[in-house]
NUVOTI-519869 format. One record per residue: residue in three letters; x, y, z negated of N, C-alpha, C in turn. Coordinates in steps of 0.2 Angstrom, whole numbers, plus 5000, padded with zeros to 4 digits. Layout:
# residues N
ALAXYZXYZXYZ;...
This chain:
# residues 418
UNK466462725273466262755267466862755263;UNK466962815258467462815254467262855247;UNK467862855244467562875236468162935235;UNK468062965232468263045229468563035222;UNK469063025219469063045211469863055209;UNK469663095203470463145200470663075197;UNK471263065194471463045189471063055183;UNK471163095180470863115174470363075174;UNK469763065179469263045175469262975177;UNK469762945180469762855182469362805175;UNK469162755180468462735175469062665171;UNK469662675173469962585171470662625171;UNK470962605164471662615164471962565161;UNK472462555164472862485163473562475159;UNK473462535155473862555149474562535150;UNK474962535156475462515159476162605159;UNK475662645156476162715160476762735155;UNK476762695151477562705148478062675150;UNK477962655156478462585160478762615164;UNK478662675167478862715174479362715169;UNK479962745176480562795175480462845175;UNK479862875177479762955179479462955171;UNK479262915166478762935161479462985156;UNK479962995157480363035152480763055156;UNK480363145155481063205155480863205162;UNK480263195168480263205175479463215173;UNK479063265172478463285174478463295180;UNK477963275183477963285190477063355189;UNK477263385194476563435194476463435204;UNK475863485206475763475214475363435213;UNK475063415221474663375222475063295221;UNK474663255223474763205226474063145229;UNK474163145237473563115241473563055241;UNK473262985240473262935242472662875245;UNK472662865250472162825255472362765254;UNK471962745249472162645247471462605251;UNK471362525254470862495258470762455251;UNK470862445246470862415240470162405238;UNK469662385245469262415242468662355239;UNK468962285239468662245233468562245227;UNK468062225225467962255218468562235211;UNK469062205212469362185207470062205211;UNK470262235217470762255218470762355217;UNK469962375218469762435218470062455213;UNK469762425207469962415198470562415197;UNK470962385201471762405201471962465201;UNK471662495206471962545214471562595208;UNK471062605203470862695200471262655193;UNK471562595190471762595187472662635185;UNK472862615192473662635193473562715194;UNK473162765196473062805198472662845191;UNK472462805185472362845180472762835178;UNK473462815174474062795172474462835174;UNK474662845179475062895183474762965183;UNK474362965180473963045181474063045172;UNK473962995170474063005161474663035160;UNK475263015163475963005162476163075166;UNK475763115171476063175174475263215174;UNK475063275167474363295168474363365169;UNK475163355173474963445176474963405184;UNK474963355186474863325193474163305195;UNK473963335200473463335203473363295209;UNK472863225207473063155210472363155213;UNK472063155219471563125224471663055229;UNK471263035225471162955229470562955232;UNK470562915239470262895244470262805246;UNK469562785244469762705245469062715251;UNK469462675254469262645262469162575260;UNK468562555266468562475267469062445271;UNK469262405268469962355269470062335277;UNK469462315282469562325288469562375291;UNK469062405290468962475293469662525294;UNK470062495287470662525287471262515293;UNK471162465294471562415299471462455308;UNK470862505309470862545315471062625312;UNK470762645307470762695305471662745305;UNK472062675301472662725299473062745303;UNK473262735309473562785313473262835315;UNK472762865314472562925315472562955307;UNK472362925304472762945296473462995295;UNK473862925297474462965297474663015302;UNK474363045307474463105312474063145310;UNK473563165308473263195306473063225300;UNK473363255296473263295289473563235284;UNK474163185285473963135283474163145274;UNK473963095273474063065263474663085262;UNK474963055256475763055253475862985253;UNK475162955251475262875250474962835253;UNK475062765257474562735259474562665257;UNK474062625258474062545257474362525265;UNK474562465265474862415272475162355272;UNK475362325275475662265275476462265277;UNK476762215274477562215277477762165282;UNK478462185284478562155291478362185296;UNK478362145301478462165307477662195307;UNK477262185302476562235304476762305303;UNK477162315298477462395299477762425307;UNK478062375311478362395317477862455320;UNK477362465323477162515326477062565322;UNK477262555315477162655313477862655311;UNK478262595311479162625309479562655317;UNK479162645323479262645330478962695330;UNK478262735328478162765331478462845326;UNK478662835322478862885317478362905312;UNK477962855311477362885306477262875299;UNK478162815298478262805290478762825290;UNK478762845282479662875279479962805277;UNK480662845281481362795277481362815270;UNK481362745267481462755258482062705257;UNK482462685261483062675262483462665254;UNK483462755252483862775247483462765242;UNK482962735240482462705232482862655233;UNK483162585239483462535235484162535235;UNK484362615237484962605236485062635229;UNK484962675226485062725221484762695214;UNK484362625215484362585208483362585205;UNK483062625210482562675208482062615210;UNK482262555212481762495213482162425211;UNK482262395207482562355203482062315203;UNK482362255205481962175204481662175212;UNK481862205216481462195224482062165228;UNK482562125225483062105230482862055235;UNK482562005232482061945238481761975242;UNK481462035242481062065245481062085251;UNK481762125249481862185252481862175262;UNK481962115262482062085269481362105271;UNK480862075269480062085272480062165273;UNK480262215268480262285270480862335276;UNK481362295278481662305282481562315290;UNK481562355293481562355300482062415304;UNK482462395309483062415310483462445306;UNK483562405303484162415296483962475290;UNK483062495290482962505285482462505281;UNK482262545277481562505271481162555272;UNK480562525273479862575274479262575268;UNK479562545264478962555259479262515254;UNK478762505249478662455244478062405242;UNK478362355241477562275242477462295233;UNK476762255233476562265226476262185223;UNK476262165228475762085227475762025232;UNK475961985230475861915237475761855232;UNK475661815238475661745235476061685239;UNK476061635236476561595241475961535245;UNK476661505249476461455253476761395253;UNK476561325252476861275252476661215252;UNK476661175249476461085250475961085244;UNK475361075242474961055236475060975240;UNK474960965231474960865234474560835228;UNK474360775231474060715226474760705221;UNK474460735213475360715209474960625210;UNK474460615206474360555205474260515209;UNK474160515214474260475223474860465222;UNK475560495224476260505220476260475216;UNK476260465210476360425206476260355207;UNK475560335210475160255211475760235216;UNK476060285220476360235226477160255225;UNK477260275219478160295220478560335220;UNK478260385224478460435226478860475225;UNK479260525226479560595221479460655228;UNK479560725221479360775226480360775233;UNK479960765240480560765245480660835244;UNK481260865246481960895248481960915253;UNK482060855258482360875263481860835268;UNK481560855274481260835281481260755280;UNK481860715280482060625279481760615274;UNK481560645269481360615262480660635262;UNK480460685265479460685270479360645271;UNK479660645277479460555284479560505280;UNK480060485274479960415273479160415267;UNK479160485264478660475259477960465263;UNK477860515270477360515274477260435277;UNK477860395278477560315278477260275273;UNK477460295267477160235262476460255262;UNK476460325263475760345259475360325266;UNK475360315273475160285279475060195277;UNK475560205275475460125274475060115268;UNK475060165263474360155260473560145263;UNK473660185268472960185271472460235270;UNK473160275267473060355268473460415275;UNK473060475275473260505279473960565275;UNK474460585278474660605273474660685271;UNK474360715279474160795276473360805278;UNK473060835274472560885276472660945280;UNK472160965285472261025289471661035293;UNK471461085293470761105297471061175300;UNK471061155309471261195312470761215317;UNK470061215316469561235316469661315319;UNK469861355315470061425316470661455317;UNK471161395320471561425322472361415317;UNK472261475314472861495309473361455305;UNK472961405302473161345297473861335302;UNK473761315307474261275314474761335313;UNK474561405312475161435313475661425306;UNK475361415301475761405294476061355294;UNK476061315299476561235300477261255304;UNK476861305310477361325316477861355311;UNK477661435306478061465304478661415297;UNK478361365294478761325291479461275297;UNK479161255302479561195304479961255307;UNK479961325311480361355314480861385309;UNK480661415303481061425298481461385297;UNK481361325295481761255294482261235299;UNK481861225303482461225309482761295308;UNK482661345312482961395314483261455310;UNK482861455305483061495300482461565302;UNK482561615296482161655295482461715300;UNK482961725302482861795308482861755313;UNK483061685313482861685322481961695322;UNK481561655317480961655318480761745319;UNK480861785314480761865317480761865321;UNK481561855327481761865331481161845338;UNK480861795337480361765340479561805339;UNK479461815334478761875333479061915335;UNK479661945337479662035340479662025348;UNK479761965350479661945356480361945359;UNK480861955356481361935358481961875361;UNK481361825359481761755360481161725365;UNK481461695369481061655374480661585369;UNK480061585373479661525369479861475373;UNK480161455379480461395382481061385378;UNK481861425374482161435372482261355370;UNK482961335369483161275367482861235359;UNK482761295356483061325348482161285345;UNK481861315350480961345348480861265351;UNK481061245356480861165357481161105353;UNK481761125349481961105345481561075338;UNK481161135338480461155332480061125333;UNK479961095343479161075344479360995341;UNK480060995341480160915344479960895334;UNK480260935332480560905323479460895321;UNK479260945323478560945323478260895324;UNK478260855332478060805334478460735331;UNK478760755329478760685324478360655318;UNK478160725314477460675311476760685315;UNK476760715319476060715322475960665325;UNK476460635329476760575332476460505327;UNK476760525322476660465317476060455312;UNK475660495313474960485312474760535304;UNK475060595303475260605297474760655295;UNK474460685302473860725300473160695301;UNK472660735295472060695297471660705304;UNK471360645307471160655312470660715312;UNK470460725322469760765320470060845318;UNK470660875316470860915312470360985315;UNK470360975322470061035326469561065326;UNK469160995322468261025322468161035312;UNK468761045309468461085303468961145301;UNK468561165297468961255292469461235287;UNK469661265286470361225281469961215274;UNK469361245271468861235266468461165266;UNK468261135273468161065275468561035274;UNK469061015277469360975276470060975271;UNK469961025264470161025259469860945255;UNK469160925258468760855254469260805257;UNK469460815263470060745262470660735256;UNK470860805257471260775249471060775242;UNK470360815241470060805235469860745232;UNK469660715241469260625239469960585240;UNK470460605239471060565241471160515245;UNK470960545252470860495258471760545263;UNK471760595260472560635260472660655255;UNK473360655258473860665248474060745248;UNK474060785255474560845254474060885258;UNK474260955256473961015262474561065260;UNK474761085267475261155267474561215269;UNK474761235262474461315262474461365256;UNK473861395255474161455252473861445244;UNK474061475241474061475232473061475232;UNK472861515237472061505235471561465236;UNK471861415238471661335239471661315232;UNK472161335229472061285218471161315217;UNK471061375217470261355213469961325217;UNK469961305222469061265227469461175225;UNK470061175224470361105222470261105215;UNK470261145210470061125203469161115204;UNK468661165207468161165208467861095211;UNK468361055214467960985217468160955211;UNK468260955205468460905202469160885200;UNK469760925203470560885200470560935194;UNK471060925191471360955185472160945187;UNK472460955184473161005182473560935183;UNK473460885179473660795181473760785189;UNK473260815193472960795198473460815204;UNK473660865205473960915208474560955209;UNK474860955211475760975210475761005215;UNK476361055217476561115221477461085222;UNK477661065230478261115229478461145238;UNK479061155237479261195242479561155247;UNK479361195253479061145260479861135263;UNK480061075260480461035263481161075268;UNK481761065267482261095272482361015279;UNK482561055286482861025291483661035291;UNK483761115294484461125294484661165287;UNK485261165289485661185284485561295285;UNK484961295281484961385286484661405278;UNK484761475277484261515273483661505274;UNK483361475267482561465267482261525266;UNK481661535274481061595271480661565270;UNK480161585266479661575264478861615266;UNK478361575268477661635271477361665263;UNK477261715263477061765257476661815260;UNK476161815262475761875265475761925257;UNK476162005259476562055257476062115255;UNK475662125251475362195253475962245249;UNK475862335252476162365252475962425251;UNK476462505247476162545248476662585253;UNK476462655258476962685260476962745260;UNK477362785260477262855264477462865270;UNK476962925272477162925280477362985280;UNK477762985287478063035288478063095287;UNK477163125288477063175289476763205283;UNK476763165278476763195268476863275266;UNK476563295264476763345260477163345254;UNK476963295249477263285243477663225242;UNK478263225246478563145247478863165240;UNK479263205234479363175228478963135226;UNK478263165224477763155221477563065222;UNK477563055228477463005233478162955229;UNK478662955231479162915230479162895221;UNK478762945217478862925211478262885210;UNK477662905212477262845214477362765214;UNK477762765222478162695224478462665218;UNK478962705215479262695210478962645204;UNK478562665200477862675197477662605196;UNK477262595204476862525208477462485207;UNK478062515210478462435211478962415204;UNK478662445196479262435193478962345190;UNK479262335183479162255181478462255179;UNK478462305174477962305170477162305173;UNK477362365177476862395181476362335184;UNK477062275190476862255192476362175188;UNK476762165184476362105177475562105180;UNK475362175176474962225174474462205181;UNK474262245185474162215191474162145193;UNK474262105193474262045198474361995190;UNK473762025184473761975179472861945182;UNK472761895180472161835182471661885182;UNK471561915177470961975176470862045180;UNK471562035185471662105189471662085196;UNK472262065199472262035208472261975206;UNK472461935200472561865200473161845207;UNK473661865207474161845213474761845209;UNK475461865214476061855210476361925211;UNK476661945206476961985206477761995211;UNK477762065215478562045217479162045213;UNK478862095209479562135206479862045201;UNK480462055205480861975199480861985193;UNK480862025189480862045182480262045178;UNK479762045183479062035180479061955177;UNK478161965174477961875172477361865174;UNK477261815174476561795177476261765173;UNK475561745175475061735168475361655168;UNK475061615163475261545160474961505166;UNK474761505173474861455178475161405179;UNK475261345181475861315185475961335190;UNK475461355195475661355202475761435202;UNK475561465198475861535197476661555197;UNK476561505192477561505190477861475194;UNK477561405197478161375202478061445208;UNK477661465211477661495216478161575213;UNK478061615210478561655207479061635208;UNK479261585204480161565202480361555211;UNK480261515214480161485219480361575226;UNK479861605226480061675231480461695227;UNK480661715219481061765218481761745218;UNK482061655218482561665217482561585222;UNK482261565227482361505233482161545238;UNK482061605240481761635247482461675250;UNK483261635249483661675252483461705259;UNK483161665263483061705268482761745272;UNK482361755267481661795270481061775268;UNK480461845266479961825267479361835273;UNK479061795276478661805279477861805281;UNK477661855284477161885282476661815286;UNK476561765288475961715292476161755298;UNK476161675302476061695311475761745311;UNK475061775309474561815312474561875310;UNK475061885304475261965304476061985307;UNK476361925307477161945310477161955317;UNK476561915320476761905326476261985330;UNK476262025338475962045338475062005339;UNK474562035340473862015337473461995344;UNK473762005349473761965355474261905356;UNK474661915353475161875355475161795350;UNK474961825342474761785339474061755339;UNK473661775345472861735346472961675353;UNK473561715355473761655363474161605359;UNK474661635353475161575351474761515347;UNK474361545342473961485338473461445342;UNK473161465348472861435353473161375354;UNK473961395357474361345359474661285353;UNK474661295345474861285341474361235340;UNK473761235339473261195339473261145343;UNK473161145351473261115357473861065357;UNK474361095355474961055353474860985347;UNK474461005340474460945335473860905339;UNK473660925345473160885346473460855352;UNK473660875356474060805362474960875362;UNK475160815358475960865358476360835364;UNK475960795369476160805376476160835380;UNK475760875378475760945382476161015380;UNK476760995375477261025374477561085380;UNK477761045385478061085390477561135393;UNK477061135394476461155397476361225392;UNK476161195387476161235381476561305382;UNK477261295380477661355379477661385384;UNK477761365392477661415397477261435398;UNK476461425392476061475394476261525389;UNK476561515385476661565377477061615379;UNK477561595386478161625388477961665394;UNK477461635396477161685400476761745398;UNK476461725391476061775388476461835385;UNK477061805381477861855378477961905384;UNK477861875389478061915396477761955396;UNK477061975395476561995397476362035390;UNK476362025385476362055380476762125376;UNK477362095378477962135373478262195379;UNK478062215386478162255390478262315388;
């Protein structure tokens, strides 16, 4: 299913079209086609709001939107782009771009970060790179990191740790309380990938971890056992709640509500079902998931995205577009609590009166020297990361089976990336 409408008659305008650089002395006129998967109701709202804006601001340009359902989309767009395709599409960044930057189905936009024409995407700009170029532009993400018991913290002492040493020793008191000291329901897999993508970063830094989603690096590798070992130290030490296997990361959110755990590493969308059980703002704190080595901190920020492909008719039109989406204002606008409710990319933007909003902003826009990363399950391929998180799982549950583990991960790399 999909919907049909001009510009001109968009039912939500988001009163933002003064903020383009195309709004003085650059009418643009011609078509302009765009297939957006926006197709939730408050990101919908977005997606005819940017699209009436841009049609206010160019009203001799003749703008058709098509919104598709969000999965649907997910088999549909490579026959999109070969076949009659748009000017503009929705997508993800990182290595999920790999099969249409390979296959030639997105344009290099390269020259928008060189030429000044996207200002404030410098943190970014690594998640939109792929063989030393850029394929698009991100519009919204969210971060990932440590929520914690602040007031657990307080009863026993505590301060927010730094470094990996200053974890482990907080992860003892809080043991020796008679608590456990993370939350995590890997009932479904993926959570287990959110630890893996933190300890390898830490250890290894942000391109070796790419380097390992492209399938480049051996999963026996010295580097990536390195990873398993830093890992098995707090699993070893009792750090996670037991049982973790048989729940969803929304079950076992009640261990640190009831404060039977004091932490969970994961994403910004966890704060409302934690205000929802009952904490407030006293209750809970955010920081940034601890350093091992001395390496560029990446960061996981699942990245949505707009692109043109290759085979566009109207790449001005398109590229002013991109523009558009990814300036400061624009982006406020969008990703304000009444709109996506997530974090703006652009560094110059602001964010609604949040804490965890602002600490996660300030935090990717000016502590993600090394990269953003998109979650195990979109970086990695979608075979590759259903056999790795298997193993990822298997691991915090008997991390004896470490060796066993990665030669089957290694065998699977073998067999996957061919």
């Amino acid at each position: 299913m999909h919907s049909m409408m001009k510009a001109s008659v968009a039912a939500l305008a988001l009163g933002v079209a003064s903020t383009s650089a195309f709004a003085d002395g650059h009418a643009l006129s011609g078509d302009l086609r765009i297939v957006s998967d926006m197709s939730n109701p408050a990101p919908r709202a977005v997606m005819e709001g940017l699209v009436a804006d841009f049609g206010e601001m160019h009203p001799d340009l003749n703008i058709e939107l098509t919104i598709v359902d969000r999965e649907a989309w997910k088999t549909q767009i490579r026959n999109a782009l070969t076949a009659d395709a748009p000017d503009v599409v929705n997508w993800y960044a990182a290595n999920r771009m790999g099969p249409y930057v390979e296959a030639g189905l997105f344009e290099d936009v390269s020259d928008m970060y060189e030429d000044g024409s996207l200002p404030g995407l410098d943190a970014v700009k690594g998640a939109m790179t792929l063989n030393g170029a850029q394929w698009g532009v991100p519009y919204t993400f969210y971060q990932w990191g440590i929520y914690y018991r602040e007031d657990i913290f307080n009863e026993l002492g505590l301060t927010e740790p730094t470094t990996m040493e200053e974890e482990m020793a907080n992860c003892q008191v809080i043991l020796d309380s008679g608590r456990k000291c993370y939350a995590i329901g890997t009932k479904f897999l993926w959570t287990a990938g959110g630890w893996f993508d933190y300890m390898n970063m830490r250890t290894n830094g942000f391109d070796f971890h790419m380097e390992l989603a492209r399938g480049e690096v051996e999963w026996t590798d010295p580097r990536v056992v390195e990873t398993f070992e830093n890992w098995a130290q707090l699993i070893e030490m009792g750090a996670f709640i037991d049982d973790h296997q048989s729940y969803s990361w929304q079950e076992a959110l009640k261990f640190m509500t009831d404060g039977d755990a004091t932490a969970y590493l994961i994403g910004n969308f966890a704060v409302a079902p934690m205000r929802d059980a009952g904490l407030d703002d006293s209750q809970i704190d955010f920081y940034q998931f601890p350093t091992i080595a001395d390496v560029p901190q990446g960061e996981d920020a699942p990245t949505d995205t707009f692109h043109i492909p290759a085979q566009a008719s109207n790449k001005d039109n398109a590229r002013a577009f991109l523009s558009f989406v990814a300036s400061a204002d624009v982006q406020t606008e969008i990703n304000s609590g009444d709109a996506l409710g997530q974090l703006p990319i652009n560094a110059d933007s602001s964010v609604d009166a949040d804490e965890f909003l602002e600490q996660g902003f300030d935090m990717l826009s000016n502590n993600a020297q090394g990269g953003v990363a998109q979650f195990f399950d979109r970086d990695f391929p979608a075979e590759m990361a259903s056999v790795g998180m298997e193993g990822l799982q298997e691991f915090m549950v008997f991390p004896e089976n470490r060796d066993d583990i990665l030669a089957r991960l290694e065998e699977a790399r073998q067999r996957i990336y061919q």
